[in-house]
PDB file as gemmi writes it, atoms N, CA and C in Angstrom:
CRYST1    1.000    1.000    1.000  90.00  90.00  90.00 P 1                      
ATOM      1  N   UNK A   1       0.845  -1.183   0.000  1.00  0.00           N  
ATOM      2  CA  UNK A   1       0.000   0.000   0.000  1.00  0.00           C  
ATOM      3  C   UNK A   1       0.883   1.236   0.000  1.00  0.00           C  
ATOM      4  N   UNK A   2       0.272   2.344  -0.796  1.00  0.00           N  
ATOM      5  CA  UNK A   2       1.255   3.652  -0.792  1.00  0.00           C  
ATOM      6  C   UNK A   2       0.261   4.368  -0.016  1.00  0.00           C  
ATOM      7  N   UNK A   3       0.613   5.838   0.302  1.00  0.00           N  
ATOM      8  CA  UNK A   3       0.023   6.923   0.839  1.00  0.00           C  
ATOM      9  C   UNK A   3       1.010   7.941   1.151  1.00  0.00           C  
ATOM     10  N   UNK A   4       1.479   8.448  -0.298  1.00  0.00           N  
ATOM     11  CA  UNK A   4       2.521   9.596  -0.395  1.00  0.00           C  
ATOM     12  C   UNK A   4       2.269  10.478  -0.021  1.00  0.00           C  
ATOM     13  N   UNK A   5       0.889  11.320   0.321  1.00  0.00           N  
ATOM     14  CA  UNK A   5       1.689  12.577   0.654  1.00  0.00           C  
ATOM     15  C   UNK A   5       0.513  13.283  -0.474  1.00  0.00           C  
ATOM     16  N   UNK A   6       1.689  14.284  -0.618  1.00  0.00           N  
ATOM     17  CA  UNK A   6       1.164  15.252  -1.911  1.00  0.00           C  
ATOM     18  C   UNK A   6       0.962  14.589  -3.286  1.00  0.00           C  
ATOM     19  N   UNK A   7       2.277  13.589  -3.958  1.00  0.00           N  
ATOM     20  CA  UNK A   7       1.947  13.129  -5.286  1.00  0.00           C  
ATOM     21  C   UNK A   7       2.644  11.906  -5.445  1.00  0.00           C  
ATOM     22  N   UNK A   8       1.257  10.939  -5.142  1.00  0.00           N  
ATOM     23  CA  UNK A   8       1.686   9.291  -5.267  1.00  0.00           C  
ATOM     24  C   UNK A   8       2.184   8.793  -7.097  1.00  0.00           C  
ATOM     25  N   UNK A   9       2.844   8.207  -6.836  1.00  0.00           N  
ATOM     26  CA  UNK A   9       3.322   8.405  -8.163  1.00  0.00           C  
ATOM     27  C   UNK A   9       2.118   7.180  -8.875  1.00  0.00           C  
ATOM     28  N   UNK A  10       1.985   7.494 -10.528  1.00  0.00           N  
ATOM     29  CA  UNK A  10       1.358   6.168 -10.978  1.00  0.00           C  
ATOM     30  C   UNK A  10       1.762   5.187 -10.575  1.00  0.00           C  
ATOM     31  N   UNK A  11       0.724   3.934 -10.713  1.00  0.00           N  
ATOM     32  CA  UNK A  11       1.049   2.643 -10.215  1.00  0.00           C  
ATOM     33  C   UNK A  11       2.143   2.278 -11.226  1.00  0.00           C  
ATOM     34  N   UNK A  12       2.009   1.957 -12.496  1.00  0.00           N  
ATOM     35  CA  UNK A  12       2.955   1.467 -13.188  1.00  0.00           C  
ATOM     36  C   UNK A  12       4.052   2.094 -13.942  1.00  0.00           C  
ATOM     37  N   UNK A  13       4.333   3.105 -12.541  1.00  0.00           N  
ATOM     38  CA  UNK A  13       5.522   3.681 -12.263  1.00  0.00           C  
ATOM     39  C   UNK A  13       6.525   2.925 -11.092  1.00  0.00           C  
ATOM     40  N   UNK A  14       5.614   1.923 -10.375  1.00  0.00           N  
ATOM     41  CA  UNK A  14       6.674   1.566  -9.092  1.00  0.00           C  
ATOM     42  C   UNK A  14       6.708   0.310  -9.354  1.00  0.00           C  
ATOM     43  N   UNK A  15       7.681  -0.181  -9.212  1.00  0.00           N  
ATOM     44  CA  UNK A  15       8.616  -1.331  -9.810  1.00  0.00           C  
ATOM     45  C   UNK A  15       8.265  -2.288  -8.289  1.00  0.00           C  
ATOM     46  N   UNK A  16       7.217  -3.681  -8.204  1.00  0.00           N  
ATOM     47  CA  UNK A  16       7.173  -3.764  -7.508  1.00  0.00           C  
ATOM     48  C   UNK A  16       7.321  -5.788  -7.596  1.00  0.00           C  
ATOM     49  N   UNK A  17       7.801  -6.411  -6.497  1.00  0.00           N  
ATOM     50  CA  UNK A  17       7.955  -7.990  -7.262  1.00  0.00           C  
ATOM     51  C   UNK A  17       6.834  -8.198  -7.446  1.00  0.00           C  
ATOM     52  N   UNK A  18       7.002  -9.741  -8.414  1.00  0.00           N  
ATOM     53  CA  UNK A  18       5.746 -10.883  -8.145  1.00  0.00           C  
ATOM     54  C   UNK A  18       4.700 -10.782  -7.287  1.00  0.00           C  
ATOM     55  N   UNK A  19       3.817 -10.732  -7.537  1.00  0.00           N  
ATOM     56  CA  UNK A  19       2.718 -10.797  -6.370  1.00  0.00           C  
ATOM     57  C   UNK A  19       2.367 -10.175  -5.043  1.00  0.00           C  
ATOM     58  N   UNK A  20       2.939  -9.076  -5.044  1.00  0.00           N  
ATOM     59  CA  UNK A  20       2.920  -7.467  -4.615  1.00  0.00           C  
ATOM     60  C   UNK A  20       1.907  -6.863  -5.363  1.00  0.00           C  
ATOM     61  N   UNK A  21       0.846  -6.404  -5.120  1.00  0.00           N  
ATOM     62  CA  UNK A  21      -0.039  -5.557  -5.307  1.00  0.00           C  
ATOM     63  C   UNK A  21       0.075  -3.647  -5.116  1.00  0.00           C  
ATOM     64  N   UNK A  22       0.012  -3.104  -5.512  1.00  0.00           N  
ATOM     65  CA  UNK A  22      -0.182  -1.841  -5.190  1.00  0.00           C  
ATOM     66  C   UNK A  22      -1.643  -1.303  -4.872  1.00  0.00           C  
ATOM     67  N   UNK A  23      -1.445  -0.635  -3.798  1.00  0.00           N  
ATOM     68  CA  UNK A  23      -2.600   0.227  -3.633  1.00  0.00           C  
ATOM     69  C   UNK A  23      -2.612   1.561  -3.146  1.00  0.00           C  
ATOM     70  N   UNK A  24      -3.031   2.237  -3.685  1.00  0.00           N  
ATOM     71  CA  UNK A  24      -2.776   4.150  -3.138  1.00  0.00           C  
ATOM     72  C   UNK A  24      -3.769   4.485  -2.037  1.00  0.00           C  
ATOM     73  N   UNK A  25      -3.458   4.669  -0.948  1.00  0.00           N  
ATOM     74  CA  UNK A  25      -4.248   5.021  -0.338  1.00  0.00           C  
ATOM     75  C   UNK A  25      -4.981   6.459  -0.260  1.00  0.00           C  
ATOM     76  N   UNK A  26      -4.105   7.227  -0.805  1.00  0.00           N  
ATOM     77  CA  UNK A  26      -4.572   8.521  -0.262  1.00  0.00           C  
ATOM     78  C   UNK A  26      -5.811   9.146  -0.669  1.00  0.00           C  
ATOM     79  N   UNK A  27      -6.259   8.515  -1.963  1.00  0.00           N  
ATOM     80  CA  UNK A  27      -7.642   8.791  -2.360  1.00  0.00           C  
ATOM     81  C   UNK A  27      -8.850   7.243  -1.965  1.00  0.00           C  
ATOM     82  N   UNK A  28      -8.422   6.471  -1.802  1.00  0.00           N  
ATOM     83  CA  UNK A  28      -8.860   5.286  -1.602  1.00  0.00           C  
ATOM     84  C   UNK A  28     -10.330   5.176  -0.929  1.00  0.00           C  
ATOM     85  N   UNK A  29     -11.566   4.802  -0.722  1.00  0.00           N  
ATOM     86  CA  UNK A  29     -12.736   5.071   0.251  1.00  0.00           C  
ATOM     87  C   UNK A  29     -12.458   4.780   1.489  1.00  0.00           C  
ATOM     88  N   UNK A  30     -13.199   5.127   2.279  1.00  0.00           N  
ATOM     89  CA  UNK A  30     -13.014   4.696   3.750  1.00  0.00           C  
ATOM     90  C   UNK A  30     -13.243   2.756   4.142  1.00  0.00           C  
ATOM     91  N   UNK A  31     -13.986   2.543   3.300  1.00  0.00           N  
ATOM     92  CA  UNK A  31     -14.055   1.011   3.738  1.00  0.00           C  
ATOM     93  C   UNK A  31     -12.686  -0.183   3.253  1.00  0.00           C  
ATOM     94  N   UNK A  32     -12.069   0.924   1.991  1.00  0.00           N  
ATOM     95  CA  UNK A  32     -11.149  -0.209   1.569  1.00  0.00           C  
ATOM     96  C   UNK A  32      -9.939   0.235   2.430  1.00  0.00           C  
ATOM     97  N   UNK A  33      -9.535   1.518   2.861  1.00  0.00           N  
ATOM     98  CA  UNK A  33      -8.499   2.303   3.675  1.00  0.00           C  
ATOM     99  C   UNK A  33      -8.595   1.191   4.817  1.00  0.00           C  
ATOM    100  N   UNK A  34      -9.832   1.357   5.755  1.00  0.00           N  
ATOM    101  CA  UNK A  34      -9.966   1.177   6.491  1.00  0.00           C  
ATOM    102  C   UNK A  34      -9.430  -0.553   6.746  1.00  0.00           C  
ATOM    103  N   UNK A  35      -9.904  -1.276   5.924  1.00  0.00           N  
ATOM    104  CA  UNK A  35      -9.554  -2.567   5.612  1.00  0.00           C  
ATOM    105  C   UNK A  35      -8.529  -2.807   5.647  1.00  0.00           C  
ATOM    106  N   UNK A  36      -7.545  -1.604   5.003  1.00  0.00           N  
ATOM    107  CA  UNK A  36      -5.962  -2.048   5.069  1.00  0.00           C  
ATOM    108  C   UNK A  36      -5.575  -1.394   6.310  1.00  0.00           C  
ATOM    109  N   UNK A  37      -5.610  -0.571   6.721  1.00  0.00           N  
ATOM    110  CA  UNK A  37      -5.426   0.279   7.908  1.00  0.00           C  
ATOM    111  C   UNK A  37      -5.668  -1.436   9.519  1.00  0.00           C  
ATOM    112  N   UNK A  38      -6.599  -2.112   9.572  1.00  0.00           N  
ATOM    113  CA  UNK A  38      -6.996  -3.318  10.191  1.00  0.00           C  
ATOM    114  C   UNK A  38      -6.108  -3.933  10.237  1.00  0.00           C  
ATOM    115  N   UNK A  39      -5.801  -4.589   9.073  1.00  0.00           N  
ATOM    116  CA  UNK A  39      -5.598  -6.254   8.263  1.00  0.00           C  
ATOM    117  C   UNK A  39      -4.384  -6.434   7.558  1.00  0.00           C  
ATOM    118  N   UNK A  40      -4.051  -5.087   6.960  1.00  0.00           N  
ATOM    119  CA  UNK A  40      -3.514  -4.969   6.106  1.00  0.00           C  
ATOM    120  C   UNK A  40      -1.721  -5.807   6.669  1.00  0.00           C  
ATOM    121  N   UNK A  41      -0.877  -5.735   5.725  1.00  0.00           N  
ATOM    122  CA  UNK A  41       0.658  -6.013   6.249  1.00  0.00           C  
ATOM    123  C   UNK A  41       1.757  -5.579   5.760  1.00  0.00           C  
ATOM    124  N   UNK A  42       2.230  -5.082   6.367  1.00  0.00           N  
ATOM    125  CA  UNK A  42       3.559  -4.024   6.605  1.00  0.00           C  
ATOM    126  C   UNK A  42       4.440  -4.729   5.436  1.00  0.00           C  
ATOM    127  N   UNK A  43       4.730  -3.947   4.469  1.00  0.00           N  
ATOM    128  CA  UNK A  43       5.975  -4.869   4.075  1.00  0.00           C  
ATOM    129  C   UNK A  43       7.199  -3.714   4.124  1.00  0.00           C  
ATOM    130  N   UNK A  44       7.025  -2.110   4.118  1.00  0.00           N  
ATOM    131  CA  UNK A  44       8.093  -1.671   4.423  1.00  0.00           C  
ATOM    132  C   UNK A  44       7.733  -0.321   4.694  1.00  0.00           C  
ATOM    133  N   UNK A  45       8.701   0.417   5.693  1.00  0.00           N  
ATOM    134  CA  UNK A  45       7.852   1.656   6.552  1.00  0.00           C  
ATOM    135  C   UNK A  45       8.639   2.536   6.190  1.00  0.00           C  
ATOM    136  N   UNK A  46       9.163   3.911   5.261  1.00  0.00           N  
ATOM    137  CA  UNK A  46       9.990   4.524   5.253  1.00  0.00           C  
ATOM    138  C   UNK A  46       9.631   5.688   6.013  1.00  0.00           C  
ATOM    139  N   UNK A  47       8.495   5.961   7.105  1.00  0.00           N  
ATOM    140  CA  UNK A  47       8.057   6.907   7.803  1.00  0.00           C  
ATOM    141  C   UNK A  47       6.944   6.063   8.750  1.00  0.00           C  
ATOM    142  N   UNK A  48       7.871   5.963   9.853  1.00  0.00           N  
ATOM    143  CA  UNK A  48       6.815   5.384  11.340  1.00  0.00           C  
ATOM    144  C   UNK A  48       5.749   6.251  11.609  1.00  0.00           C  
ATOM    145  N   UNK A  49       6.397   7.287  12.195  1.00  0.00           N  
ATOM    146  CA  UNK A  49       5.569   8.554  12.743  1.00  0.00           C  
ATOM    147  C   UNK A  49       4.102   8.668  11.434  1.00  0.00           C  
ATOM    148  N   UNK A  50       4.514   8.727  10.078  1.00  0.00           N  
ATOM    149  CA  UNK A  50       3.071   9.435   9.437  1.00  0.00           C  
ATOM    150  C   UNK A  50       2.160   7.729   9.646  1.00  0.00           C  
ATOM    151  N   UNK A  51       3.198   7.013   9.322  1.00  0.00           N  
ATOM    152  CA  UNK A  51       2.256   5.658   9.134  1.00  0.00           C  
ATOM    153  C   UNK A  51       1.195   5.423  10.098  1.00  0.00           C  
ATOM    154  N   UNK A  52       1.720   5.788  11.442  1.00  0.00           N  
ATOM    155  CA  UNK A  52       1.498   5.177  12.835  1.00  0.00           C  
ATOM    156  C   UNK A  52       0.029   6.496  12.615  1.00  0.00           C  
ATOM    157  N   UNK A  53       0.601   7.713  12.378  1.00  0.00           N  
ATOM    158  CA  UNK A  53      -0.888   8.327  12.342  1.00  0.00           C  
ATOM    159  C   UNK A  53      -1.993   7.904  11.650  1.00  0.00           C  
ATOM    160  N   UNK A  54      -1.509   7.570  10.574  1.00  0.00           N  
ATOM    161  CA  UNK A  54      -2.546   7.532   8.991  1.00  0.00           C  
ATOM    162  C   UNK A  54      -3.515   6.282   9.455  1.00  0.00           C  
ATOM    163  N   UNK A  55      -2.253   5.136  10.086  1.00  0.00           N  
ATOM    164  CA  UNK A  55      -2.951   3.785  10.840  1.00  0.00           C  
ATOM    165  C   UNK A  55      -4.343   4.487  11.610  1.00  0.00           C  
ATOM    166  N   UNK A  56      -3.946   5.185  12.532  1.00  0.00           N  
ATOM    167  CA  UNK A  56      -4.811   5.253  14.058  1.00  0.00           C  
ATOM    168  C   UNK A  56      -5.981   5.952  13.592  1.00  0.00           C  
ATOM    169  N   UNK A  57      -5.641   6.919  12.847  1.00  0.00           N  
ATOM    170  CA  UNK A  57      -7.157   7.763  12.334  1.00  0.00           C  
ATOM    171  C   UNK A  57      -7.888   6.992  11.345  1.00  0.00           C  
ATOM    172  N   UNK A  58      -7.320   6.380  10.394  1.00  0.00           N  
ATOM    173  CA  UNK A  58      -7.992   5.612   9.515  1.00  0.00           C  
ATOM    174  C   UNK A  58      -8.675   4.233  10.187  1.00  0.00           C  
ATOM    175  N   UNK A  59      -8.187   3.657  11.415  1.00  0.00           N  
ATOM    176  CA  UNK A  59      -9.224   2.795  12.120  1.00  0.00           C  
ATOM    177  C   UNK A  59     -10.522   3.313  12.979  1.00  0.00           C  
ATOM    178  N   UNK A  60      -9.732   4.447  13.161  1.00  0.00           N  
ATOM    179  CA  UNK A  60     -10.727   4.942  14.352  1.00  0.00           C  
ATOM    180  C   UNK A  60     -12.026   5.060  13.588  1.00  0.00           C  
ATOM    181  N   UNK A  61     -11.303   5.974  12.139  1.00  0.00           N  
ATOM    182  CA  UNK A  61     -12.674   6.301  11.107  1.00  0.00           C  
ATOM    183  C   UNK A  61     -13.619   5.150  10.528  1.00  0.00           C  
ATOM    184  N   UNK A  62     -12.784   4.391  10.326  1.00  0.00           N  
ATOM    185  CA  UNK A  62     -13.423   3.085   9.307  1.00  0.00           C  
ATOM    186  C   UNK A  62     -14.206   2.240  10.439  1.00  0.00           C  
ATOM    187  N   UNK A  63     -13.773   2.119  11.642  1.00  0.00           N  
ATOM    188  CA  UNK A  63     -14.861   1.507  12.847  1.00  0.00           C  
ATOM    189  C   UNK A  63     -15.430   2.271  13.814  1.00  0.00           C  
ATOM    190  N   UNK A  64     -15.529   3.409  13.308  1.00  0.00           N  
ATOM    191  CA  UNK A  64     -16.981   4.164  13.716  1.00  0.00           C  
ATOM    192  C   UNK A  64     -18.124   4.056  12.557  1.00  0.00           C  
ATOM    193  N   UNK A  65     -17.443   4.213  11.751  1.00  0.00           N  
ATOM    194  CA  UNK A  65     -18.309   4.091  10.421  1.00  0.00           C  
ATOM    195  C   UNK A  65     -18.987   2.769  10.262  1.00  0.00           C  
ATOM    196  N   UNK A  66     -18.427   1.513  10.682  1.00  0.00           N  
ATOM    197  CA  UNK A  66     -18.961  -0.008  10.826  1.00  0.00           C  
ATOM    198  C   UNK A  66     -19.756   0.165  12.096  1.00  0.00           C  
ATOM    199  N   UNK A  67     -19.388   0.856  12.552  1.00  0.00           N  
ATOM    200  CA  UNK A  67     -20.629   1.005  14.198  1.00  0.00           C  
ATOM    201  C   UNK A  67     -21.987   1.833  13.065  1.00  0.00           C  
ATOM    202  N   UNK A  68     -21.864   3.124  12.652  1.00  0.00           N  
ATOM    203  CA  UNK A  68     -22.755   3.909  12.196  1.00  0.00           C  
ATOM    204  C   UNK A  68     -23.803   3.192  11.325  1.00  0.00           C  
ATOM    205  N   UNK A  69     -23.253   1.913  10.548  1.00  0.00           N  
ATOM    206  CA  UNK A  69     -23.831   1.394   9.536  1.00  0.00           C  
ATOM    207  C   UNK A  69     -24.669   0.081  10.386  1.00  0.00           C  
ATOM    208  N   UNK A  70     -24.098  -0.120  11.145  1.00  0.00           N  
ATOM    209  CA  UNK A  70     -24.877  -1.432  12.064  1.00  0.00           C  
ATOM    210  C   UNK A  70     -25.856  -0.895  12.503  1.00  0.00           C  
ATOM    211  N   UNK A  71     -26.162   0.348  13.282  1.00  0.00           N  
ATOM    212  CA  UNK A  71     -27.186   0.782  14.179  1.00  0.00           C  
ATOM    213  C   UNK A  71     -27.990   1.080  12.919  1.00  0.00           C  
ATOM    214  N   UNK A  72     -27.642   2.250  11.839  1.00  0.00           N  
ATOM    215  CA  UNK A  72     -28.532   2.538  10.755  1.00  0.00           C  
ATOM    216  C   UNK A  72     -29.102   1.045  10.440  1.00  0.00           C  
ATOM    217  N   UNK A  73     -28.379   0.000  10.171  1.00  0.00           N  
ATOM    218  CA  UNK A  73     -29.132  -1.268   9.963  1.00  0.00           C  
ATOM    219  C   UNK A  73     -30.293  -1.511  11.033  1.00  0.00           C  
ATOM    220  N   UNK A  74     -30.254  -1.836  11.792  1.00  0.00           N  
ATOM    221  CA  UNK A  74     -30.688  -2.544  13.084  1.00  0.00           C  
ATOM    222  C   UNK A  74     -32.097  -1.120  13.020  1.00  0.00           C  
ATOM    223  N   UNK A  75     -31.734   0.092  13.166  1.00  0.00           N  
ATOM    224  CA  UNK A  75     -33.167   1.128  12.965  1.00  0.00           C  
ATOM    225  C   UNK A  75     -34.100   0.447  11.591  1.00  0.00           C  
ATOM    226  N   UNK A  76     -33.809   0.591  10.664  1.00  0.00           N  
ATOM    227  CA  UNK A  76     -34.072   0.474   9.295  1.00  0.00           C  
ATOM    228  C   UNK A  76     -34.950  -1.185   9.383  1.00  0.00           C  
ATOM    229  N   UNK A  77     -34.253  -2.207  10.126  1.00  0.00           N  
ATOM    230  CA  UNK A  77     -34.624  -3.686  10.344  1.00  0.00           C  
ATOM    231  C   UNK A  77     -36.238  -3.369  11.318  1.00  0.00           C  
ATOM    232  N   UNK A  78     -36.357  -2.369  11.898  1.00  0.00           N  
ATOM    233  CA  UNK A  78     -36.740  -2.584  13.257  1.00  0.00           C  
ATOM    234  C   UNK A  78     -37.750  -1.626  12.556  1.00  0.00           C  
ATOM    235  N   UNK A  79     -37.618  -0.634  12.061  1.00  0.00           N  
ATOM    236  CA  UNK A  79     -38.911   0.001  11.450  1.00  0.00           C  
ATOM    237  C   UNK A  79     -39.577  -1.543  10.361  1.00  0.00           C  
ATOM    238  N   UNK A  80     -38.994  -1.853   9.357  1.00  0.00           N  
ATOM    239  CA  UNK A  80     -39.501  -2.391   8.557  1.00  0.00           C  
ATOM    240  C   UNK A  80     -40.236  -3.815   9.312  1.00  0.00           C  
ATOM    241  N   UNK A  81     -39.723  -3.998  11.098  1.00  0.00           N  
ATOM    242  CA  UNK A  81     -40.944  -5.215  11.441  1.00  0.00           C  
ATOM    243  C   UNK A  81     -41.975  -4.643  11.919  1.00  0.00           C  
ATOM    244  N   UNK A  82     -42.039  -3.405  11.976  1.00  0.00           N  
ATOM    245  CA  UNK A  82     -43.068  -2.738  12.634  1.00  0.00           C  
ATOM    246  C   UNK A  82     -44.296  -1.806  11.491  1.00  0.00           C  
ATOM    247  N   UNK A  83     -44.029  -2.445  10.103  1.00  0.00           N  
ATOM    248  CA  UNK A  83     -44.629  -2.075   8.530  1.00  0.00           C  
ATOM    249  C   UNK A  83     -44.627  -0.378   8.676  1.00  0.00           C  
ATOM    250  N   UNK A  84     -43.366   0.067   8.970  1.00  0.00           N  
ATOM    251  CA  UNK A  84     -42.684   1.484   8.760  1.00  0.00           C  
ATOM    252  C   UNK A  84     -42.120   2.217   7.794  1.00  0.00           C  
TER     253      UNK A  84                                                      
END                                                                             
């Protein structure tokens, strides 16, 4: 995963091995960010400090947002048993 900054370079600009994927984060949605931000795996850190931020806010965001979408579910479930 990238997340340059000001200007991520094109993908098939970065020379990357076999079965290495690229992904840009910096425009990326919150559910797929968030996904890597979780799950995701480190393969190399050339900045702790921004990573360690980009990590913490991008979970915090992406699982409030999985909270926001459960309750909106669970309202939405709960009107529709009540023919709402």
């Amino acid at each position: 995963a990238w997340w340059g900054g000001e200007r991520a370079p094109a993908p098939w600009d970065v020379v990357l091995p076999d079965g290495v994927d690229l992904l840009v984060l910096d425009d990326a949605p919150l559910v797929l960010a968030g996904r890597v931000a979780l799950h995701g795996r480190l393969l190399f850190d050339d900045d702790p400090p921004a990573r360690v931020a980009w990590q913490g806010d991008t979970r915090t965001a992406h699982l409030d947002a999985q909270l926001r979408a459960a309750e909106l579910a669970r309202v939405f479930d709960e009107g529709r048993a009540h023919g709402r």
